[in-house]
C-alpha positions in Angstrom: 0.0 0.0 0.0 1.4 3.6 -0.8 0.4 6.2 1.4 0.9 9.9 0.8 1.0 12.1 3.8 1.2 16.3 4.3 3.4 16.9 7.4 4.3 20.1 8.7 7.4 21.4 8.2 8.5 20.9 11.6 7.0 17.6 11.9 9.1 16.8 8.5 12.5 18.0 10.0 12.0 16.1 13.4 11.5 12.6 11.3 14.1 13.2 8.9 16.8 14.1 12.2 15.4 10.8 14.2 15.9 8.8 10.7 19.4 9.9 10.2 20.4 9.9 13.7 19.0 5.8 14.1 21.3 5.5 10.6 18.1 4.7 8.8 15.9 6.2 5.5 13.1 8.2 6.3 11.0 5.3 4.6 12.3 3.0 7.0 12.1 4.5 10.2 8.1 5.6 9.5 7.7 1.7 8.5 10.0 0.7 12.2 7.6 3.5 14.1 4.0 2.3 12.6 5.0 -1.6 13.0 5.8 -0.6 16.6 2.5 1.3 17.1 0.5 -1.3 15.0 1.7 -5.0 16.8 -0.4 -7.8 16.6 -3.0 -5.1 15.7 -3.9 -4.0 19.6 -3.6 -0.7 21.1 -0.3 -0.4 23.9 -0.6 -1.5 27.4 0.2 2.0 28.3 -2.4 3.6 26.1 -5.4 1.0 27.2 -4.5 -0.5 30.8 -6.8 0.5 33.5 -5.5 1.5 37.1 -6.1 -2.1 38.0 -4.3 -3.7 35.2 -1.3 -1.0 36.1 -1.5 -1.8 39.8 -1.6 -5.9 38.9 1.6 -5.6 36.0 3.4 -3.2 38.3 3.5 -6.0 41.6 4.0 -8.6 39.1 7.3 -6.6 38.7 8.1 -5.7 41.7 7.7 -9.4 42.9 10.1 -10.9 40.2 12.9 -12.0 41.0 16.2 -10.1 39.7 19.1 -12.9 39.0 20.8 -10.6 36.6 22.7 -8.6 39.3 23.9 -9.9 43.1 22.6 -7.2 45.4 24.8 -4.7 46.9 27.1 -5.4 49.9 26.9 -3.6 53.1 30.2 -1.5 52.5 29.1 -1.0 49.0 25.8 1.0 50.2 27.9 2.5 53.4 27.6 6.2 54.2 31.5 6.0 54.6 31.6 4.6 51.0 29.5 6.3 49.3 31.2 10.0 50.5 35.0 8.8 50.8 35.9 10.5 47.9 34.8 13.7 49.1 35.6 13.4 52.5 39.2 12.6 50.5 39.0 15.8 48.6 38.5 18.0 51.4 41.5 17.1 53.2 
């Protein structure tokens, strides 16, 4: 399907800068950003959720459990540790 579209000038300039800044044509960054919008042909989470739904996906994460990084050590999170290197400078 070809589509032609009138953009404002401003509106022009901001795609063509986000196009060449992601290394990609013009063409293909509008295809990336409707493909995006468009998925499986439902509207976002974000744009349809209810306060429930937000509430119920937002303990879901909370309650997962993070493998990816080891928590912090006591020193790590210290007040001495975290303001040594000013303490340091002062002197």
């Amino acid at each position: 399907m070809t589509v032609t579209l009138e953009l404002k000038p401003e509106i022009e300039e901001r795609i063509v800068a986000e196009a060449k800044a992601c290394g990609l044509s013009v063409e293909t960054y509008i295809l990336n950003m409707l493909e995006r919008e468009t998925r499986h042909g439902e509207a976002s989470f974000a744009l349809t959720a209810t306060p429930a739904e937000w509430k119920t996906a937002f303990l879901e994460w909370v309650n997962t459990e993070r493998t990816a990084h080891p928590p912090l050590s006591d020193e790590a999170i210290s007040r001495e540790s975290i303001y040594r290197e000013r303490e340091d400078a002062q002197l």
